[in-house]
Steps between C-alpha positions, in 0.01 A plus 500: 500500500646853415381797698694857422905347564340277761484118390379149578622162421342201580560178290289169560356184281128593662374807397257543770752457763719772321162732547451409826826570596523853303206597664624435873830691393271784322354601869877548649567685258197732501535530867929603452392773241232625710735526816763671309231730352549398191239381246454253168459626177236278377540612126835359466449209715448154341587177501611258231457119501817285401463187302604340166300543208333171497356511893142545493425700820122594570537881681153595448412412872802606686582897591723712656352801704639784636232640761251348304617610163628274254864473390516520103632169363721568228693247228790817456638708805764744420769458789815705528477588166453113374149360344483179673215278328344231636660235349840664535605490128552855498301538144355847647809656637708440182205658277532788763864566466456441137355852417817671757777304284356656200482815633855490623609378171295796334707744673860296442444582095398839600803520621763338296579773272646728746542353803859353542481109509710454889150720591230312275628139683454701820129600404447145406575378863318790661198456260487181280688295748347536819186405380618169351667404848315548731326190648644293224585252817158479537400499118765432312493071533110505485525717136365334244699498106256710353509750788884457469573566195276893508715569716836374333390708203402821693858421628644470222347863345649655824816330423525618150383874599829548748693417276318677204482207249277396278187260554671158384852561660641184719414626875765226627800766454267804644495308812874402520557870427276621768501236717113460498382166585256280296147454636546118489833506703370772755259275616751226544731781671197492737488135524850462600492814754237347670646143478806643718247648775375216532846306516594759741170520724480895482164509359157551733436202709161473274664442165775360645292255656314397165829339409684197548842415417630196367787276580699725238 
């Protein structure tokens, strides 16, 4: 359930206990907002339901209330700037950063022509970049090939507009000369990063916990 920056987590094969349980939890909370004079905004409070694609779950009968009015179920919530879906394969949030990356790119071949290229690969990571990135741990191993290869291409037009070629040119040297990393391998850059945490047992105790190692 996300209320304002204030969220629940509750994860459980029987729906109705998960309810239950959200419901008990819904009253502390209530009561700690109250005490600390501080209230809920129930327009940006909902909750989302977790699942895989193929559950059946029947919600009709089951609510969430917040002094008697009901919490919005929602298949999308937008949290900390990422559109988490129901079925966490991230279709929404890449069609949302979609329309950013081709803005960004829009205003690296605006650009081109007189800004100096050291500056156009440093508008690319301000602008074209940091929309790619972020979340891709998240994202980035969920993406599916045709969602993966927009962005490869919009990455590829940003690639080609620092360096002010034309629309066919080989991007492979552009990112050797730039030192701009593929879409492909910055997810596995993710990958590995995280891969280490875990080796090293410096992430949170609740992802660190979802993993086991092997004899290896």
């Amino acid at each position: 359930m996300f209320a304002d920056d204030t969220t629940l987590f509750k994860t459980h094969e029987n729906i109705e206990l998960i309810f239950e349980t959200l419901k008990k939890e819904l009253v502390i909370v209530i009561d700690w907002f109250r005490a600390n004079k501080l209230s809920v905004n129930l327009a940006k409070t909902n909750y989302v339901v977790f699942k895989p694609k193929t559950m059946v779950l029947n919600l009709d009968s089951i609510t969430l209330n917040i002094d008697d009015e009901e919490i919005k179920r929602e298949d999308v919530t937008k949290f900390l700037g990422l559109f988490v879906d129901a079925n966490l394969n991230w279709n929404v949030h890449l069609k949302k950063i979609h329309p950013k990356l081709s803005q960004s790119l829009y205003l690296l071949r605006s650009m081109k022509n007189t800004v100096p290229k050291f500056a156009m690969r440093n508008l690319y990571y301000a602008h074209f970049h940091s929309h790619l990135n972020y979340g891709m741990i998240l994202w980035g191993p969920m993406c599916i090939k045709s969602n993966l290869k927009k962005l490869t291409v919009l990455q590829n037009k940003a690639l080609r507009a620092i360096d002010n070629q034309s629309y066919n040119s080989p991007t492979g040297p552009i990112c050797k000369k730039y030192n701009v990393v593929k879409v492909n391998d910055l997810i596995d850059i993710e990958l590995s990063k995280m891969s280490y945490q875990i080796s090293q047992n410096s992430l949170p105790s609740p992802i660190q916990d979802l993993f086991k190692k092997g004899r290896d």
